[in-house]
HTML snippet that shows the backbone in 3Dmol.js (N, CA, C, O; Angstrom):
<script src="https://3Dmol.org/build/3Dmol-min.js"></script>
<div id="view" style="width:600px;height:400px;position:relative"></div>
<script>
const pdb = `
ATOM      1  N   UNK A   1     -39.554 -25.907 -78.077  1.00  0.00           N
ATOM      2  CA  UNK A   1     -38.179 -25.892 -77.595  1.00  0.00           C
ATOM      3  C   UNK A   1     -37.945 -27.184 -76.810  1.00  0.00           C
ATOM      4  O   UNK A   1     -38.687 -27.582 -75.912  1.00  0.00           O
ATOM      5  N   UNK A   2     -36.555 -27.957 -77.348  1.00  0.00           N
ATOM      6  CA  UNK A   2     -36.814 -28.851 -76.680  1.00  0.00           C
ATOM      7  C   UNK A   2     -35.641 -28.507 -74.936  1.00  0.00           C
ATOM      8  O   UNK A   2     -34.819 -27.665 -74.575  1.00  0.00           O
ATOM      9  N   UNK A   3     -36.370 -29.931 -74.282  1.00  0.00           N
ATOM     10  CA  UNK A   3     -34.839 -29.489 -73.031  1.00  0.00           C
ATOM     11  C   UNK A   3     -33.847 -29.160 -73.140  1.00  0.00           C
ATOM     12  O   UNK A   3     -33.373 -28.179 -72.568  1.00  0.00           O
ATOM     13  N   UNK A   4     -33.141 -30.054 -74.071  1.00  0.00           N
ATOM     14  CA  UNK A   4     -31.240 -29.538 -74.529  1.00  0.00           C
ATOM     15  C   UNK A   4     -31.460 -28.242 -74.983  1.00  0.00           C
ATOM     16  O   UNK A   4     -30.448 -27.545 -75.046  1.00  0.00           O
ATOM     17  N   UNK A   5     -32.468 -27.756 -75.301  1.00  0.00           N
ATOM     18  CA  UNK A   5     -32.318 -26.527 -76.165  1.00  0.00           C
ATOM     19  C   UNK A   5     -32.443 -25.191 -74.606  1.00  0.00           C
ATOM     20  O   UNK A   5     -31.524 -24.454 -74.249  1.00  0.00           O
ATOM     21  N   UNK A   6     -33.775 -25.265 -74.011  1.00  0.00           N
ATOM     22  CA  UNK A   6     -33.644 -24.574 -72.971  1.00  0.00           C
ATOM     23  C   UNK A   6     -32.466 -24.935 -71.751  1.00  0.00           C
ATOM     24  O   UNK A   6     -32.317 -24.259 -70.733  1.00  0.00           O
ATOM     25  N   UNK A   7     -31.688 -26.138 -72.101  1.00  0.00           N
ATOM     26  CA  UNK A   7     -31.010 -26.222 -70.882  1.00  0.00           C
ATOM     27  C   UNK A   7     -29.338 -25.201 -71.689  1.00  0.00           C
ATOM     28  O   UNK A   7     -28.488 -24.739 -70.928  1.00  0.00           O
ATOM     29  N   UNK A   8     -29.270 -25.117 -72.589  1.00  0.00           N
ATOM     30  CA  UNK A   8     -28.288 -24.783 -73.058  1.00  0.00           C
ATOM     31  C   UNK A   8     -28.491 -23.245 -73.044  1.00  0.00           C
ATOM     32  O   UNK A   8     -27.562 -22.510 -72.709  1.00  0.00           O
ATOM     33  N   UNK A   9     -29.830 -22.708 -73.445  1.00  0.00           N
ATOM     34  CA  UNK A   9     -29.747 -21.393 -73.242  1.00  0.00           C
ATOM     35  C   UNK A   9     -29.812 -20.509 -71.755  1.00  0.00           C
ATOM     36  O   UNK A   9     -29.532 -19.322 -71.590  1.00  0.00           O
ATOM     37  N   UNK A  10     -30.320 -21.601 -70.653  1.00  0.00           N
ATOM     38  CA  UNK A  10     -30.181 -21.191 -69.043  1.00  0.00           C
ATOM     39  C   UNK A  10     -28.507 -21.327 -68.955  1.00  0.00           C
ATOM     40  O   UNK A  10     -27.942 -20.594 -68.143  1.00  0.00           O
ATOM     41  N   UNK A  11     -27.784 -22.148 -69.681  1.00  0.00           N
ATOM     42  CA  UNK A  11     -26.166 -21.922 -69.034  1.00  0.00           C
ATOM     43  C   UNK A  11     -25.601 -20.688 -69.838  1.00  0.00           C
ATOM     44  O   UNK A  11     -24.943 -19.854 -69.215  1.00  0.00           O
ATOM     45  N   UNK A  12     -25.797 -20.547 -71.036  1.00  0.00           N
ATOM     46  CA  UNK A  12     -25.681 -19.044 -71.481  1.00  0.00           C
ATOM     47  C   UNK A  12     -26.087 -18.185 -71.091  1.00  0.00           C
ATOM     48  O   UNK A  12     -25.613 -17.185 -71.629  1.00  0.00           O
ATOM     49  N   UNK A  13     -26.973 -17.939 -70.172  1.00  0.00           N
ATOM     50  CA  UNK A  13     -27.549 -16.997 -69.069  1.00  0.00           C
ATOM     51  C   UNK A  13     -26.862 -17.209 -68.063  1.00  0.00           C
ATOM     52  O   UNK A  13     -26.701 -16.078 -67.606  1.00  0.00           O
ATOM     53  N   UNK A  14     -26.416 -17.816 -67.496  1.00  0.00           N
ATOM     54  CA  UNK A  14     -25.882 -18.135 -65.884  1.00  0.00           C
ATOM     55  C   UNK A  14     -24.241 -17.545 -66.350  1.00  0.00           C
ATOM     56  O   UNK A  14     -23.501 -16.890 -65.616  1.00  0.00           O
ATOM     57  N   UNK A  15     -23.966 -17.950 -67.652  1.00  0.00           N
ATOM     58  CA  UNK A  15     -22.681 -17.370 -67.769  1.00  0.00           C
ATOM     59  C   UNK A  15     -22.195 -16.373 -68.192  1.00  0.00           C
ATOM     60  O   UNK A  15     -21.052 -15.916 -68.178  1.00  0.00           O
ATOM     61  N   UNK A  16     -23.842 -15.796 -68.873  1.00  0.00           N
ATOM     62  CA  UNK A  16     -23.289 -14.137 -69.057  1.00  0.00           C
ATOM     63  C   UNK A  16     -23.298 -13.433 -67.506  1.00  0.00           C
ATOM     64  O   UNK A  16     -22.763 -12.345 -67.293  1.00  0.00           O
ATOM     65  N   UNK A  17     -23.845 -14.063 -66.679  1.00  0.00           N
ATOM     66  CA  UNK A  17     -24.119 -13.330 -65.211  1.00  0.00           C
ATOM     67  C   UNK A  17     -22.972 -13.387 -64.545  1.00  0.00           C
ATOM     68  O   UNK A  17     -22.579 -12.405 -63.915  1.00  0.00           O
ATOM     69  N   UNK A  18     -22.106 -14.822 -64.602  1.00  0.00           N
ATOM     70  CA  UNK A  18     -21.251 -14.521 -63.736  1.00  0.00           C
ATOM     71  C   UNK A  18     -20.381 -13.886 -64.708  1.00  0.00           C
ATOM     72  O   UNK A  18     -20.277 -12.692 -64.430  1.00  0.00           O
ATOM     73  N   UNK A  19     -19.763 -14.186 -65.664  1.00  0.00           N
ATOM     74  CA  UNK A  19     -18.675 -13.613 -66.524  1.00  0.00           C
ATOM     75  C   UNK A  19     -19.338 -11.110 -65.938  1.00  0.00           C
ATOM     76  O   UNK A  19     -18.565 -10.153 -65.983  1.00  0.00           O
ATOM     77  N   UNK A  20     -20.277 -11.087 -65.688  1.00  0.00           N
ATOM     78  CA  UNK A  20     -20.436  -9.740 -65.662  1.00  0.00           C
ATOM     79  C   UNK A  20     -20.194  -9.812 -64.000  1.00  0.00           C
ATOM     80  O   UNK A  20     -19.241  -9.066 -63.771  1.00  0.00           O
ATOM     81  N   UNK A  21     -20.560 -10.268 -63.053  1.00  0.00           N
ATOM     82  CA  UNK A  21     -20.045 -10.082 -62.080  1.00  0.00           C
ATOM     83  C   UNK A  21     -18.601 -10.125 -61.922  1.00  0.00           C
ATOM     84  O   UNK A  21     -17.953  -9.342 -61.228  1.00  0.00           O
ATOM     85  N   UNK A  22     -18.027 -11.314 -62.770  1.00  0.00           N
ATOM     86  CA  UNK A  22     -16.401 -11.527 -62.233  1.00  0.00           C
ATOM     87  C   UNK A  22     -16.099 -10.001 -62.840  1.00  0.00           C
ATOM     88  O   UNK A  22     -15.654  -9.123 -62.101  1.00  0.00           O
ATOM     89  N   UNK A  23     -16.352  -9.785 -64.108  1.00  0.00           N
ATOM     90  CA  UNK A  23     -15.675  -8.460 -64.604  1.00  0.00           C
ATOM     91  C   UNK A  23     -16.068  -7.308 -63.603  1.00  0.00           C
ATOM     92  O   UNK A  23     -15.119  -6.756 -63.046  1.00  0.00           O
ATOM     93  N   UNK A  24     -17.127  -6.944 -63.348  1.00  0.00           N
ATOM     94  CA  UNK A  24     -17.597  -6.062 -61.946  1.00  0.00           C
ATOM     95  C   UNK A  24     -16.442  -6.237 -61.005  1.00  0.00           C
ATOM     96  O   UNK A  24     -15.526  -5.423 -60.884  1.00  0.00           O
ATOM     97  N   UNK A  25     -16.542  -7.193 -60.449  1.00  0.00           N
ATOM     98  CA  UNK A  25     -15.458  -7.329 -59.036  1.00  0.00           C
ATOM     99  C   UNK A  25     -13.767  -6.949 -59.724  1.00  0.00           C
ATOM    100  O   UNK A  25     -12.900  -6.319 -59.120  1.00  0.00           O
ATOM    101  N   UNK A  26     -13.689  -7.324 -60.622  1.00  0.00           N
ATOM    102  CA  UNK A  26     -11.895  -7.057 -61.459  1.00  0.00           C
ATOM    103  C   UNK A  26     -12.174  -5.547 -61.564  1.00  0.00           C
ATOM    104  O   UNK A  26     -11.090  -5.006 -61.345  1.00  0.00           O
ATOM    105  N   UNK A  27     -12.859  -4.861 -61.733  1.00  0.00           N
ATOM    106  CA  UNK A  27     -12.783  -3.132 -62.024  1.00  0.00           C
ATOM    107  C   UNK A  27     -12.960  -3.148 -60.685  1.00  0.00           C
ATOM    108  O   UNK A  27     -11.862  -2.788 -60.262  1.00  0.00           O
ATOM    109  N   UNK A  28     -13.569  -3.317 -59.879  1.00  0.00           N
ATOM    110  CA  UNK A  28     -13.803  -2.645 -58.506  1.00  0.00           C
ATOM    111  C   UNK A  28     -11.929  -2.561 -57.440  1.00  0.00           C
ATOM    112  O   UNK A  28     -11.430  -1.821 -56.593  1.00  0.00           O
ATOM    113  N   UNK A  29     -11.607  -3.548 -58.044  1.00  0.00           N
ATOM    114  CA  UNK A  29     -10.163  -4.495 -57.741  1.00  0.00           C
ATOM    115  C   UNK A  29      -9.365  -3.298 -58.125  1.00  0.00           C
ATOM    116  O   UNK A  29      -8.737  -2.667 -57.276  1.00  0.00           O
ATOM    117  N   UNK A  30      -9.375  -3.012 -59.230  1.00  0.00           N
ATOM    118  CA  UNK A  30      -8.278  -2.290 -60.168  1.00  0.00           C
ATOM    119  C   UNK A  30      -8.691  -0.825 -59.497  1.00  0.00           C
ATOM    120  O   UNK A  30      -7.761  -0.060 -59.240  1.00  0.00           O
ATOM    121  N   UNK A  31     -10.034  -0.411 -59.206  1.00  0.00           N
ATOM    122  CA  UNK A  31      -9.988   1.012 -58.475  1.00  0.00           C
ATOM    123  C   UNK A  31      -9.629   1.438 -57.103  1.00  0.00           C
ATOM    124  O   UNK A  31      -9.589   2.570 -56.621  1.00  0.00           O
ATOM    125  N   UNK A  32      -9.264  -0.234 -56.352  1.00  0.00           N
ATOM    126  CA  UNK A  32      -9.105  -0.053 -55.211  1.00  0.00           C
ATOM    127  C   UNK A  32      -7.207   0.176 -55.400  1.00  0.00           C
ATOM    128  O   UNK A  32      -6.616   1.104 -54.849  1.00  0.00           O
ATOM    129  N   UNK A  33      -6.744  -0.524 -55.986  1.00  0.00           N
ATOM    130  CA  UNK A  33      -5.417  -0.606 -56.430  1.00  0.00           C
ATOM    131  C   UNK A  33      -5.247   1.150 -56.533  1.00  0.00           C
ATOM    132  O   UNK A  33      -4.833   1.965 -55.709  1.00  0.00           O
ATOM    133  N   UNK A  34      -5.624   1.260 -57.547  1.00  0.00           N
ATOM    134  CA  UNK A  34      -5.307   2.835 -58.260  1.00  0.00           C
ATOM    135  C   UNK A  34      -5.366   3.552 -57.221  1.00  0.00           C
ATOM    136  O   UNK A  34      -4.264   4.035 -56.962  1.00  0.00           O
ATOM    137  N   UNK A  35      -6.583   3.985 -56.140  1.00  0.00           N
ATOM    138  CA  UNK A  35      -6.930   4.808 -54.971  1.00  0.00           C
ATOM    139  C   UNK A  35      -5.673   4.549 -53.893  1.00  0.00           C
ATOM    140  O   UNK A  35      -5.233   5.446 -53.173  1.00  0.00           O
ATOM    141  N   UNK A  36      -5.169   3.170 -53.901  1.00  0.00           N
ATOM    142  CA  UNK A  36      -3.929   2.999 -53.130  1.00  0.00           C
ATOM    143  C   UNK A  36      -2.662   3.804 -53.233  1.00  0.00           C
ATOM    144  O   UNK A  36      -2.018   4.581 -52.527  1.00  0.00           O
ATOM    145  N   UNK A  37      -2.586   3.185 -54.616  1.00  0.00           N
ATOM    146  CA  UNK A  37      -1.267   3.567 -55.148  1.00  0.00           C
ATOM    147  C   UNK A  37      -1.610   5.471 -55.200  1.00  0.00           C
ATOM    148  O   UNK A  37      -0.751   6.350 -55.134  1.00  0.00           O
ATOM    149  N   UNK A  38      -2.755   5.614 -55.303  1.00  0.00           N
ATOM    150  CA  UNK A  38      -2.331   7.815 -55.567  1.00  0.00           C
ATOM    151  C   UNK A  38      -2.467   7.644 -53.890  1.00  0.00           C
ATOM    152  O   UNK A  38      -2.179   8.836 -53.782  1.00  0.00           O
ATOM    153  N   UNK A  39      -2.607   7.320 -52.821  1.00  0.00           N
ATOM    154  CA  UNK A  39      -2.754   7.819 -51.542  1.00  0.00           C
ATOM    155  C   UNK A  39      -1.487   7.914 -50.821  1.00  0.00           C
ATOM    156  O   UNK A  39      -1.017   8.876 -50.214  1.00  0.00           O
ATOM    157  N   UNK A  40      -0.740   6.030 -51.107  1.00  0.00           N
ATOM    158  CA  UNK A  40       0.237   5.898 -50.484  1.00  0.00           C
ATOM    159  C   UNK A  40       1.715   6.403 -51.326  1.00  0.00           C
ATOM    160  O   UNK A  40       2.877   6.461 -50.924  1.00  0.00           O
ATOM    161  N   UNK A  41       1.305   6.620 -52.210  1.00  0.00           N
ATOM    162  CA  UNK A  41       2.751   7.147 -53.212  1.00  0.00           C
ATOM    163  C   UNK A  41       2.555   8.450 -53.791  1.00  0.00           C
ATOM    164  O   UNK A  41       3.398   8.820 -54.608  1.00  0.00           O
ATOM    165  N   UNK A  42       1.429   9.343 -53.465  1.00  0.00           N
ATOM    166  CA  UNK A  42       1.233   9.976 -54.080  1.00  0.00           C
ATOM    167  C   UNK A  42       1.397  10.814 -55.139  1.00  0.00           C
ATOM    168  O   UNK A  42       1.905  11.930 -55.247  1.00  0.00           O
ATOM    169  N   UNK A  43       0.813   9.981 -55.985  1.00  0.00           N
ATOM    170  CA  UNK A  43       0.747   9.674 -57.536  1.00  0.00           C
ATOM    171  C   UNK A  43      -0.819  10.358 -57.971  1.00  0.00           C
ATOM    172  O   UNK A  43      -1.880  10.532 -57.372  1.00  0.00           O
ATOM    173  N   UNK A  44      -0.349  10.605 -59.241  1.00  0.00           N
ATOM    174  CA  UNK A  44      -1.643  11.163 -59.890  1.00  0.00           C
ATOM    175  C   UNK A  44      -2.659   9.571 -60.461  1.00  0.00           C
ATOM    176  O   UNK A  44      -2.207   8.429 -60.542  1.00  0.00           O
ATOM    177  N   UNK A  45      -3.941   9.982 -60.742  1.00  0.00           N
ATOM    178  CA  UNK A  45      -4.654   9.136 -61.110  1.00  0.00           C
ATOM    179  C   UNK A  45      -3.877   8.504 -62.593  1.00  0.00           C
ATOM    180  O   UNK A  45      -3.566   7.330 -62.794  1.00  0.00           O
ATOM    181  N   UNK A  46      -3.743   9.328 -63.247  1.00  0.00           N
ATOM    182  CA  UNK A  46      -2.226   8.868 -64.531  1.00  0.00           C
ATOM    183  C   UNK A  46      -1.571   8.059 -64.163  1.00  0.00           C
ATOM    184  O   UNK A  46      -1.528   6.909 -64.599  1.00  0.00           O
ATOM    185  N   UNK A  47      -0.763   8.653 -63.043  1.00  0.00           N
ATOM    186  CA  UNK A  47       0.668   7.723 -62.879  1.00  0.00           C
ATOM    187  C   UNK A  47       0.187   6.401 -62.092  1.00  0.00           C
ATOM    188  O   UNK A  47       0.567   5.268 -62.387  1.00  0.00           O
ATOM    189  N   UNK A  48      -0.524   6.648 -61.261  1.00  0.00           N
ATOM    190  CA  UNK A  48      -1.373   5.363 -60.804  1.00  0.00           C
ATOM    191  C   UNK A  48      -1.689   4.240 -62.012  1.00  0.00           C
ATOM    192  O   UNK A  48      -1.404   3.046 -61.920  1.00  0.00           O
ATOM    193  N   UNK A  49      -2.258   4.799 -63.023  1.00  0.00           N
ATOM    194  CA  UNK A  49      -2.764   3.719 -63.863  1.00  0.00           C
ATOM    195  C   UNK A  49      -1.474   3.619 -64.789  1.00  0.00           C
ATOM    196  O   UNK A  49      -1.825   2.816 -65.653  1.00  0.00           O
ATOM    197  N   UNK A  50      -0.412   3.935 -65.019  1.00  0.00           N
ATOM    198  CA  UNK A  50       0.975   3.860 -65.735  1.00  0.00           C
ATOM    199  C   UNK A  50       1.273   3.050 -64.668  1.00  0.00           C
ATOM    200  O   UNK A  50       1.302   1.852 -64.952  1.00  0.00           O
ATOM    201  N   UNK A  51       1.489   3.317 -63.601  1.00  0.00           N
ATOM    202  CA  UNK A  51       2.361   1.918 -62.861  1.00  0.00           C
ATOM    203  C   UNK A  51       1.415   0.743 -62.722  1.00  0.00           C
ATOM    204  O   UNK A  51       1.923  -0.302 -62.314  1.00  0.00           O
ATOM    205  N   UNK A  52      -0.043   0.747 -63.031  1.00  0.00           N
ATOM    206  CA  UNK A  52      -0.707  -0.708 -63.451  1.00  0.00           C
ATOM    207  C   UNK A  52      -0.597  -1.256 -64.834  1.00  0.00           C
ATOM    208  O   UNK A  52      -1.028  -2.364 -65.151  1.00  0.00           O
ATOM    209  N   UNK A  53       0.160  -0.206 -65.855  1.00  0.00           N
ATOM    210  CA  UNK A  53      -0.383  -0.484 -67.244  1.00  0.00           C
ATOM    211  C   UNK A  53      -1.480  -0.721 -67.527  1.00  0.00           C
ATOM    212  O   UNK A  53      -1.617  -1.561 -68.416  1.00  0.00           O
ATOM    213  N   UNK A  54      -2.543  -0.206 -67.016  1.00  0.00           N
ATOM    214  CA  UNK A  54      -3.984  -0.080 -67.800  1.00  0.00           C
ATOM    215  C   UNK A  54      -4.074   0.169 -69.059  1.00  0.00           C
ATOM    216  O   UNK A  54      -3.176   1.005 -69.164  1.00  0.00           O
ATOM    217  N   UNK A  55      -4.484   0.056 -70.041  1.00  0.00           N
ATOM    218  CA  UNK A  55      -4.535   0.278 -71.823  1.00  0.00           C
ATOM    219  C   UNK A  55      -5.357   2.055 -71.470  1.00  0.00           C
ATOM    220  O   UNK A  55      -6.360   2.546 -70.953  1.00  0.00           O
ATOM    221  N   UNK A  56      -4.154   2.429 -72.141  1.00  0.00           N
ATOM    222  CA  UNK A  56      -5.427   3.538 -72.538  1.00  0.00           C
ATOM    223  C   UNK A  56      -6.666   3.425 -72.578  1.00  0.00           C
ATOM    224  O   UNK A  56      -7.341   3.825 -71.630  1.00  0.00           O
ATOM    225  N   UNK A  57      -7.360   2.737 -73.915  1.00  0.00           N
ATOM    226  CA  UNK A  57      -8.317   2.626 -74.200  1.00  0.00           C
ATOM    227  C   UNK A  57      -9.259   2.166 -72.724  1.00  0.00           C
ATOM    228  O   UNK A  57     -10.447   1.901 -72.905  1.00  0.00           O
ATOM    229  N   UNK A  58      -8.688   2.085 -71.286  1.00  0.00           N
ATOM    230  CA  UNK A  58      -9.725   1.954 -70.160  1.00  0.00           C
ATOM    231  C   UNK A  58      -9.486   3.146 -69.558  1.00  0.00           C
ATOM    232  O   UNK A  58     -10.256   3.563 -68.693  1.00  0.00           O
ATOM    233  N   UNK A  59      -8.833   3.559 -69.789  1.00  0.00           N
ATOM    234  CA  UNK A  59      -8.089   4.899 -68.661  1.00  0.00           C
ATOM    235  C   UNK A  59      -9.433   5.806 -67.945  1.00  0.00           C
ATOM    236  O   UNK A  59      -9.651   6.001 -66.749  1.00  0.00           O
ATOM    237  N   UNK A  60     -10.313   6.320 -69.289  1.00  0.00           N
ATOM    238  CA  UNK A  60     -11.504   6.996 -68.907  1.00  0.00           C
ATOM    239  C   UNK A  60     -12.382   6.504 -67.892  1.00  0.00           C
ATOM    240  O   UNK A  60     -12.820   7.172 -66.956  1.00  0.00           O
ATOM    241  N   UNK A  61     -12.684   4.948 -68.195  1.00  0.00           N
ATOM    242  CA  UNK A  61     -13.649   4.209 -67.900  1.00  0.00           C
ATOM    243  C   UNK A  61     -13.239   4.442 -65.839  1.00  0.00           C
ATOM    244  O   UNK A  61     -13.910   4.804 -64.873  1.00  0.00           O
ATOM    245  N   UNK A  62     -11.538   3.900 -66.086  1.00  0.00           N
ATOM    246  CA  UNK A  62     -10.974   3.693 -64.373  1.00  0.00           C
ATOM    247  C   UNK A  62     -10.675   4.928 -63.621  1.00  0.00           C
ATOM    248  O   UNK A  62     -10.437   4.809 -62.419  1.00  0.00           O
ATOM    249  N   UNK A  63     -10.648   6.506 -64.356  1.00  0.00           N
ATOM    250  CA  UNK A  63     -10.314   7.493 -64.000  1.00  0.00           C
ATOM    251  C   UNK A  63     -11.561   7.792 -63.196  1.00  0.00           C
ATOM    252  O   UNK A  63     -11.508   7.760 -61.966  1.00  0.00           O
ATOM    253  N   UNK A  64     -13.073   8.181 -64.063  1.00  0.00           N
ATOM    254  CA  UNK A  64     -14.554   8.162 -63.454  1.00  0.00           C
ATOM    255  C   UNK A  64     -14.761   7.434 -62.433  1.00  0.00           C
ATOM    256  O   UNK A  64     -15.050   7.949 -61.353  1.00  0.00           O
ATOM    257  N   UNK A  65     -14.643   6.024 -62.604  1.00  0.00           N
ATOM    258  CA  UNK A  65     -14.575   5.548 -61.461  1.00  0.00           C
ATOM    259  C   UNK A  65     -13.893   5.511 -60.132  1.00  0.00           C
ATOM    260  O   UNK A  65     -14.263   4.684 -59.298  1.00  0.00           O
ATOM    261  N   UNK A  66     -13.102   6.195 -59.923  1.00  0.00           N
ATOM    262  CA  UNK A  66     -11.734   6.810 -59.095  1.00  0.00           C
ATOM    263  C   UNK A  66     -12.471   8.035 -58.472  1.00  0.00           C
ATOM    264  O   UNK A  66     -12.590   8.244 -57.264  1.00  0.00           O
ATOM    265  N   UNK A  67     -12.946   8.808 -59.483  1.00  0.00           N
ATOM    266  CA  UNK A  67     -12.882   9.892 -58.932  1.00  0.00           C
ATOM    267  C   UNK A  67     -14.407   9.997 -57.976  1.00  0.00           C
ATOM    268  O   UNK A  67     -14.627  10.689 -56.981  1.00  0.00           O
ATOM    269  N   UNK A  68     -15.360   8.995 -58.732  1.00  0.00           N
ATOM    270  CA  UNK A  68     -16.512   8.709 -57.834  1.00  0.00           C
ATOM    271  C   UNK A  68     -16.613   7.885 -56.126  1.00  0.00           C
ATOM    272  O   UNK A  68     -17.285   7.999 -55.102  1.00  0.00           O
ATOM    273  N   UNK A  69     -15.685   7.194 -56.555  1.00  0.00           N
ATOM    274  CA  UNK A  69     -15.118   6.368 -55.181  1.00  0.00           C
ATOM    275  C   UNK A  69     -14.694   8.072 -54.082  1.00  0.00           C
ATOM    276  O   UNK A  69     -15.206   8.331 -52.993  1.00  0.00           O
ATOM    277  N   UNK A  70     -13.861   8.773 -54.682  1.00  0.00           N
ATOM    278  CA  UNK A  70     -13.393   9.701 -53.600  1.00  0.00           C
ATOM    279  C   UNK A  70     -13.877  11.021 -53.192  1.00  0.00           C
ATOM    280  O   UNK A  70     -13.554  11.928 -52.425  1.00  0.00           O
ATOM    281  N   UNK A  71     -14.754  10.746 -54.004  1.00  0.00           N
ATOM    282  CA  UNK A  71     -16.093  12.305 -53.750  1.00  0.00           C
ATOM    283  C   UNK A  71     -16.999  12.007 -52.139  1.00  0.00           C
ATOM    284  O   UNK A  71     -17.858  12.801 -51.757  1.00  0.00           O
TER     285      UNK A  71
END
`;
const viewer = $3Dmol.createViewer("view");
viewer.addModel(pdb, "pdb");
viewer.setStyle({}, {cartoon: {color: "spectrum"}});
viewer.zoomTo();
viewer.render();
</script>
């Protein structure tokens, strides 16, 4: 292997790490939002994520996580 070769595959590592942290911190973001919005408006975990427009297709993923935050 030469250097260019290992130096290219350490930045593809460094950038799957942060690209998974930034996404980590953006869900943590979006559950703090959601927990807001049902406390101070009290709103269902639904209507919470309808007034963020979350895609369906995350709804499950941000609902679990919601409901683990408030246990």
């Amino acid at each position: 292997m030469t250097y260019e070769e290992l130096d290219d595959a350490l930045m593809e590592i460094l950038k799957d790490k942060v690209d998974e942290r930034v996404n980590a911190e953006k869900q943590q973001i979006t559950v703090t939002y959601i927990s807001n919005i049902m406390k101070n408006l009290k709103f269902t975990v639904e209507q919470a994520m309808d007034a963020l427009n979350i895609p369906k297709s995350k709804r499950s993923i941000y609902a679990g996580l919601v409901g683990k935050q408030t246990r």
